[in-house]
C-alpha positions in Angstrom: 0.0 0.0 0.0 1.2 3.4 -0.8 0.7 6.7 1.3 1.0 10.2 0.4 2.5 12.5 2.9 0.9 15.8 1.6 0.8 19.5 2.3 4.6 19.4 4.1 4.9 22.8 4.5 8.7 22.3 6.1 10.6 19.1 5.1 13.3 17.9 7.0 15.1 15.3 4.2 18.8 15.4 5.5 19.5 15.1 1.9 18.8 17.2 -1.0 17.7 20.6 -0.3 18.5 23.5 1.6 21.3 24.2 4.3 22.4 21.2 7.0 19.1 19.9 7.1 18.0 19.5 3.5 15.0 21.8 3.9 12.0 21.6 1.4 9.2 23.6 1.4 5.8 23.2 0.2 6.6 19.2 -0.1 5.1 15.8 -0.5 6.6 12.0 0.2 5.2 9.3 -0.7 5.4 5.6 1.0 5.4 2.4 -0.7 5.1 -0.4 2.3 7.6 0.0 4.6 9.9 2.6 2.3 10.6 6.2 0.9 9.3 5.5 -2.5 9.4 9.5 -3.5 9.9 13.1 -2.4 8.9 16.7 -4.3 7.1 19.8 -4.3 3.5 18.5 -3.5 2.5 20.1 -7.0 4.3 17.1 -8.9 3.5 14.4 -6.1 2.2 11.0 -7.9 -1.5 9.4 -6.7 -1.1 6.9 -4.2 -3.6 4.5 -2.4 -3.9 7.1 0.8 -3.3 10.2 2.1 -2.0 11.7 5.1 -2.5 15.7 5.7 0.5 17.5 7.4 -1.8 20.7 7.2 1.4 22.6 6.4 3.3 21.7 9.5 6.9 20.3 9.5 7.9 16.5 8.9 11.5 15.2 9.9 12.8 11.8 10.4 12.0 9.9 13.4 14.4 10.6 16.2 17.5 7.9 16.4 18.1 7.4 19.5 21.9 5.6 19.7 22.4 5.4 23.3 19.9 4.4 26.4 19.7 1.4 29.1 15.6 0.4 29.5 16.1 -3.4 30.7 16.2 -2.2 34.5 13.8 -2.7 37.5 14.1 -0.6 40.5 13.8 3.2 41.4 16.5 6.0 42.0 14.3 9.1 42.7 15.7 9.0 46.4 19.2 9.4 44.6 18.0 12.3 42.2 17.4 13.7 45.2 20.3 13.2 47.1 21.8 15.2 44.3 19.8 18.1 44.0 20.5 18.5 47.4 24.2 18.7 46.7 26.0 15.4 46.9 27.9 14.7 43.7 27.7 11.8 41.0 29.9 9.3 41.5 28.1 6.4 39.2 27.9 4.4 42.3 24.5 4.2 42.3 23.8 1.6 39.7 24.8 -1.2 41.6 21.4 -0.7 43.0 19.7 -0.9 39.8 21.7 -4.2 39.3 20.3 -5.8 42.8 16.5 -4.8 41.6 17.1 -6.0 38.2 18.9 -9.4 39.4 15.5 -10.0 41.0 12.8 -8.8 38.9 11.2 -11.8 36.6 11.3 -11.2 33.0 8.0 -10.0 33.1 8.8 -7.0 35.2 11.7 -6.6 32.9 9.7 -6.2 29.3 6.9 -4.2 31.1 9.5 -1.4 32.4 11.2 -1.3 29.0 8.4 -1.8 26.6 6.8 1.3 28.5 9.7 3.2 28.0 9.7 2.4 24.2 6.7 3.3 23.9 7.1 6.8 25.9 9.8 7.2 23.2 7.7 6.7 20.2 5.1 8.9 21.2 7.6 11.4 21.4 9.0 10.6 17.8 11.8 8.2 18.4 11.3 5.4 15.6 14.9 4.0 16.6 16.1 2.9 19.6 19.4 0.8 20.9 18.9 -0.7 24.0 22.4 -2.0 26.3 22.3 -4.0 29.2 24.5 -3.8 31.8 22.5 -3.7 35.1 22.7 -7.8 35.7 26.2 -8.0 35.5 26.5 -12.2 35.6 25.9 -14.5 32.6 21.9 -15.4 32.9 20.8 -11.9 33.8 23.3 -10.2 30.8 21.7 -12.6 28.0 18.4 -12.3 29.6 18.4 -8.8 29.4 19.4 -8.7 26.0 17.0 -10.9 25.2 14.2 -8.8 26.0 16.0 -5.9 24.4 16.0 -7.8 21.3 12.4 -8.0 21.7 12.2 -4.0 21.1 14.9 -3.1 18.7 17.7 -4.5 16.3 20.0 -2.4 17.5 21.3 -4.3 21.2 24.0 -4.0 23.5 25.9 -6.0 25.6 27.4 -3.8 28.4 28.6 -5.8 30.9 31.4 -3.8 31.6 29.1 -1.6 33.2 30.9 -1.4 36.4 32.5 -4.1 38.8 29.3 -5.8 41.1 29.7 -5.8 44.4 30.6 -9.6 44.3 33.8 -8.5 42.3 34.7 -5.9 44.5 38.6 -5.6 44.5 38.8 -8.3 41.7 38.4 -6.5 38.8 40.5 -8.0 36.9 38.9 -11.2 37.4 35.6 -9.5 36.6 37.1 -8.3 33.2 38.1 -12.0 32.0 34.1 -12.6 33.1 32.6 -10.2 30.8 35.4 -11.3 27.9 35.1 -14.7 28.3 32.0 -16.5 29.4 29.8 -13.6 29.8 30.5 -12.8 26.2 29.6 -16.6 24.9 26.1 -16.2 26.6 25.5 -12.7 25.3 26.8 -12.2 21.9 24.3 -13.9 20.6 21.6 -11.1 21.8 23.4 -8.5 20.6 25.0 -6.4 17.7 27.0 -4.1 19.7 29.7 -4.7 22.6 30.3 -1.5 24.9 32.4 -0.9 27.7 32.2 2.4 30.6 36.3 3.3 30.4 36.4 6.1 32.9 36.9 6.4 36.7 35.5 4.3 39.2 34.7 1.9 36.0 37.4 0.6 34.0 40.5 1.7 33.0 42.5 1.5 29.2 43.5 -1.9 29.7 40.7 -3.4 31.0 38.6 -1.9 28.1 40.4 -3.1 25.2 40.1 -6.5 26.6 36.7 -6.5 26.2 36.3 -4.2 23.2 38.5 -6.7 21.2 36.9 -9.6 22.9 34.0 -8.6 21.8 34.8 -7.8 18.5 36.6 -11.6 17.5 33.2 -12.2 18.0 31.7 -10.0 15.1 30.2 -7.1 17.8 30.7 -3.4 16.3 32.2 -1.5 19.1 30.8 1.5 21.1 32.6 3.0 24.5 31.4 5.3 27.3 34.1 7.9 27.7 35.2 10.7 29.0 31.8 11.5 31.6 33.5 12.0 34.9 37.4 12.9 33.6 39.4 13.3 31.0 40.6 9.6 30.1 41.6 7.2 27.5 38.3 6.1 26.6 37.8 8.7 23.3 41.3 7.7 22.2 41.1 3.9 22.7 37.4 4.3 20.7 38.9 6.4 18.2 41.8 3.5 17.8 40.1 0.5 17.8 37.3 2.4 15.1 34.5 2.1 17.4 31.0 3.3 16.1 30.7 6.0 18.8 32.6 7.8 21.8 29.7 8.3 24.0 29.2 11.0 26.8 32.8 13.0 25.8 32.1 15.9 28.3 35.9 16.4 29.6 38.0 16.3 25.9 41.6 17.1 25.8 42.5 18.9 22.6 44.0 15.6 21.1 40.7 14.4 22.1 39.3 16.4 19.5 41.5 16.0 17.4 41.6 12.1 17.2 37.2 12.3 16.8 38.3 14.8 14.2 40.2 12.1 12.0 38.3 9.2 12.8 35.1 7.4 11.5 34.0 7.8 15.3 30.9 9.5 16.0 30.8 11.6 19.5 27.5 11.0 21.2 26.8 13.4 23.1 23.9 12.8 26.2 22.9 16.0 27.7 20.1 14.6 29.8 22.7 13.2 31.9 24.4 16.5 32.6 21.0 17.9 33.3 20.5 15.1 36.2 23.3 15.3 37.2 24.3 18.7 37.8 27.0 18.5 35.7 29.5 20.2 33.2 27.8 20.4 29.4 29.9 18.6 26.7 30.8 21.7 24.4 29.4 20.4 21.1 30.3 23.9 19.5 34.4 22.9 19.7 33.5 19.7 18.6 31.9 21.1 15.6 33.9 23.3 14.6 36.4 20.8 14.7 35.0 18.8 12.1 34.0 15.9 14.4 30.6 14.0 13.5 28.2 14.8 16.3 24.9 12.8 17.5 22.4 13.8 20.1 20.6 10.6 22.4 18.9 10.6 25.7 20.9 7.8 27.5 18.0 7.1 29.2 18.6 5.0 32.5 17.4 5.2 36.3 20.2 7.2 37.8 21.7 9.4 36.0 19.2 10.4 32.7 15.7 9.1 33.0 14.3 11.0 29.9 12.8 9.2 26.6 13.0 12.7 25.1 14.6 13.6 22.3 13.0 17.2 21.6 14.4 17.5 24.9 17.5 16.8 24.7 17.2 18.9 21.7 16.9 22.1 23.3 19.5 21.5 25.8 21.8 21.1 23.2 20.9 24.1 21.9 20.8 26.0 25.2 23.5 24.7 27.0 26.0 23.2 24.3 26.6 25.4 21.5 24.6 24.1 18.8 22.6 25.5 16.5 18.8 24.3 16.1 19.5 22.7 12.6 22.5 21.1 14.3 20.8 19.9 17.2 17.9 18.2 15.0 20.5 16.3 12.4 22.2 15.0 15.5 19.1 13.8 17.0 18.2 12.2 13.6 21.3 11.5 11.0 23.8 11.7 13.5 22.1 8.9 15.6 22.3 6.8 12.5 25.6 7.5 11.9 26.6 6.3 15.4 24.6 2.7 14.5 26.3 3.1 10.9 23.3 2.4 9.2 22.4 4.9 6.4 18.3 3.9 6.1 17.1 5.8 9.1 17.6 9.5 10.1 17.1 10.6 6.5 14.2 11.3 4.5 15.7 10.2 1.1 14.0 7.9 -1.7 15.3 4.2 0.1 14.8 5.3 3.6 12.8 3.7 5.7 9.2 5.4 6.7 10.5 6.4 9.6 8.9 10.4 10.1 7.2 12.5 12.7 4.8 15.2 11.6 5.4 18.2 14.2 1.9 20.4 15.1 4.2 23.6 14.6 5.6 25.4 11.1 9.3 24.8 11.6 11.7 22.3 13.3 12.9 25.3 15.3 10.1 24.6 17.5 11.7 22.2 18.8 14.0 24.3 20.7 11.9 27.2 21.0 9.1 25.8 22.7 10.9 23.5 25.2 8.9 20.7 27.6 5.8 21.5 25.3 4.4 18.2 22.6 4.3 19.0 19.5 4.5 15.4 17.8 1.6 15.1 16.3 2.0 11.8 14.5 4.3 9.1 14.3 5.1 6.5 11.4 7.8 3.8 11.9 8.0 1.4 9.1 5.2 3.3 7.4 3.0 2.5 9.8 1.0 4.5 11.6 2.2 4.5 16.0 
């Protein structure tokens, strides 16, 4: 069946058209099954079996969202708390996720996550990866992934989240865990192998271990770096050609430089900063730099427990430097950069139907009217969410 998107009065393509976002005006798409089949000026747009009427509003590609942790059970508001009050983040606190998680059924598990998914998609996210990293032993890794795989394609295994409180002082021992057994039981789940390379977490050695454990095994790489301190984890990313450097608040000028050179993409997850009170990465040096940039909510209990993109969105453009056309090709093409996978966060003919129709006249909206709904409708695989 084919659909007519119709009366687009802003088009977000991140293709052909004008500036960084591949603006159109006064467009038209249409969808064959689950595809971008065509796009135009809505004067030359060919019949198709129905129609959908943006009513002049703006339609961009659904949110990619490249970075968030849903497979939990538990609650941390008493901790959010704790550090609005004043105490700092430490990442301590998700060993208490773990303990919750190790002892929710699965049931629990897919409930919590497949409400989260769905908090997502109503807010135009048509792509989501999911890590685990909050069971931290064989069973409750795979199982975790598991029911991530039940959400999305795109899964993570991150048991090299931190050390559990079994491990304590062993970490070493912990590491030949995750890159040995641990791995066998989980790669199967999962397309992607992460590791959290930064204080209190793991150090260089520890994550290359894993990252090239993981990758013998056919996992693309991603790495959390450079949240709490500057660190090795952008450099070791940018050398082993990970995917993504995710987080990269505290960057050294090589740093930048390395991101600069490399196929890595620098996620950037200002939700976290919000939460936590913390420094904003400055996505204007990185930018400017020449580095490849994408925006993602890193949803989780502790630190970031947002499913919003638009608004992440407008704290990247308040609080990091970027422009509003910057902050909406992160949050789209840059997220599908940082899967590698060129069908999503584009509006091109090949794509996947992956759109949101906004209820406002321009993606600047986005920004300019923070905290406020304007997603109006949703398609994800040319369906209708």
């Amino acid at each position: 069946m084919s659909v007519l998107v119709d009366d687009i009065g802003e088009l977000v393509t991140n293709g052909e058209g004008e500036g960084p976002l591949g603006l159109r005006r006064d467009a038209a798409i249409v969808i064959d099954g689950d595809r971008v089949a065509w796009v135009g000026a809505r004067s030359a747009a060919p019949a198709a079996d129905a129609r959908i009427d943006a009513r002049g509003a703006t339609v961009l590609p659904g949110f990619v969202d490249s970075h968030s942790h849903l497979v939990f059970a538990g609650d941390r508001a008493p901790e959010f708390a704790a550090r609005m009050a004043g105490e700092p983040y430490t990442g301590g606190g998700i060993r208490t996720t773990v303990a919750a998680t190790r002892e929710a059924s699965d049931e629990v598990l897919r409930r919590g996550a497949g409400r989260l998914v769905g908090e997502a998609r109503r807010q135009g996210t048509t792509t989501i990866e999911i890590k685990s990293g909050y069971g931290l032993n064989v069973d409750d890794e795979a199982r975790s992934l598991r029911i991530a795989g039940e959400l999305t394609g795109e899964t993570t295994f991150l048991g090299a989240h931190v050390v559990p409180a079994e491990y304590a002082g062993r970490a070493d021992d912990y590491v030949a865990l995750v890159a040995g057994s641990m791995l066998d039981g989980c790669a199967p789940y999962a397309k992607w192998v992460d590791v959290f390379c930064d204080r209190g977490a793991f150090d260089e050695e520890q994550a290359r271990t894993v990252l090239t454990a993981g990758a013998k095994r056919g996992l693309g790489l991603r790495v959390h770096a450079n949240q709490l301190e500057a660190g090795p984890g952008v450099r070791l990313a940018v050398e082993l050609g990970a995917a993504s450097a995710d987080h990269c608040t505290h960057l050294t000028d090589a740093d930048v430089d390395a991101l600069a050179g490399s196929t890595t993409v620098a996620t950037l997850l200002p939700g976290a900063e919000f939460s936590t009170r913390s420094t904003y990465p400055d996505a204007r040096r990185l930018i400017d730099a020449g580095v490849r940039v994408a925006l993602a909510t890193d949803c989780n209990p502790g630190s970031s427990y947002t499913s919003s993109m638009p608004f992440c969105i407008a704290l990247a453009v308040r609080d990091m430097g970027m422009t509003p056309a910057e902050a909406v090709r992160a949050a789209t093409a840059g997220g599908a950069d940082a899967l590698r996978r060129h069908d999503i966060g584009r509006l091109v003919v090949g794509a996947k139907a992956d759109l949101t129709v906004l209820d406002a006249p321009s993606h600047l909206h986005l920004a300019y009217r923070p905290g406020v709904h304007l997603i109006r409708t949703v398609l994800h695989d040319g369906v209708l969410q």
